[in-house]
N, C-alpha and C positions, 0 to 999 in steps of 0.2 A: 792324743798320742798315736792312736791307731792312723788316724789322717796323715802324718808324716812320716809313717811306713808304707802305706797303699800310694802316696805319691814320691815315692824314692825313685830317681832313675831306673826306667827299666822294669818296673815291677808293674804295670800294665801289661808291656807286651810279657814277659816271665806266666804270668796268671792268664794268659789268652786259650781260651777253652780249658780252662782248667778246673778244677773242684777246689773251691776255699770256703771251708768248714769253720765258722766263727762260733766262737765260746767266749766271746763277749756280754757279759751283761748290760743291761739296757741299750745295746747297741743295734738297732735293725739295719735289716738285707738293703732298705733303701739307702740309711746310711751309708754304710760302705759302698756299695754300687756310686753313689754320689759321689763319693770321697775317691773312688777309684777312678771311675771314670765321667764325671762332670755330666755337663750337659747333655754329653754325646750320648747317654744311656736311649734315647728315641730315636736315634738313626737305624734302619733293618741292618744294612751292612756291618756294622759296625758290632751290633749285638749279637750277630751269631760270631763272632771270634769273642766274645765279653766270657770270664769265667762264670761258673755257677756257683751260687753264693747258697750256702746251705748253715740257718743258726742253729746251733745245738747248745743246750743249757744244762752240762749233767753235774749233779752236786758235790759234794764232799765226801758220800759215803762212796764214789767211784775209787776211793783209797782200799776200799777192802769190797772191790766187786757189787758193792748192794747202790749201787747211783739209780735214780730214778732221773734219766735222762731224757729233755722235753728238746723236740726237734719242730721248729714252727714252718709253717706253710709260708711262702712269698707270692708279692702279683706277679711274680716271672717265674712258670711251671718251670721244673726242676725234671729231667729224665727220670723216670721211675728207676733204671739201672743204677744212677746215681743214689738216690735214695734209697736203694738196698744195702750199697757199699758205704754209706754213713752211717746206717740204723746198723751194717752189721759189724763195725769198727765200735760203735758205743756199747752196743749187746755185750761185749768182751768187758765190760765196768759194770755191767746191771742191766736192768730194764731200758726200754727206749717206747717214748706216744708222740705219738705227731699230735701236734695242737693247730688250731688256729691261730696267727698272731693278735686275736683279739684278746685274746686268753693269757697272753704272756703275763701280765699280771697277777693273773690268778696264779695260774700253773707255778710259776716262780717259785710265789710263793711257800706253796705245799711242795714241791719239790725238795725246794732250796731251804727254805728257811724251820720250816717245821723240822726237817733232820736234824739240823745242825741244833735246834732247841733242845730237842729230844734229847742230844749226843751231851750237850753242855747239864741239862738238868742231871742227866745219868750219874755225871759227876761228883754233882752237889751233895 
């Protein structure tokens, strides 16, 4: 689905130097970057007008401020300016850790899925 949003008319150039902040699960920075812009992702010219794709994975408990929001690293450095004004837009739901995207799996998991456990068992 995401794929035939990132290549709708126009939404290349609309996102050119731009900050897009994915909250997609199991979705990676190379995905999109791919889906956005194809092959051209290795031409120099080309990649400095390319947005900055930044994943953030923050939970269910961001409904009542306590998110434990995972922000993963990409092979294409991110502006540290950038990454202040993401962590500090998530900060405003909860917590925010930069991971490595090797960790994505892990981090998810205790993130995401242990809250949501915790939130269901509380019920029971």
């Amino acid at each position: 689905m995401y794929h035939g949003v990132l290549n709708a008319p126009g939404m290349r150039e609309a996102l050119a130097e731009k900050v897009l902040v994915s909250i997609l699960g199991g979705v990676t920075v190379e995905a999109l970057r791919q889906s956005l812009y194809g092959a051209s992702t290795s031409h120099s010219t080309e990649t400095q007008k390319q947005s900055h794709i930044v994943r953030c994975i923050p939970n269910t408990a961001a409904a009542v401020r306590q998110s434990m929001t995972i922000v993963y690293d990409s092979k294409q450095p991110v502006p540290s300016s950038i990454m202040e004004r993401v962590e500090s837009t998530f900060l405003r739901v909860g917590r925010v850790k930069q991971m490595p995207v090797s960790l994505a799996s892990v981090a998810g998991s205790l993130a995401g899925s242990t809250a949501a456990f915790f939130s269901w068992s509380s019920r029971a």
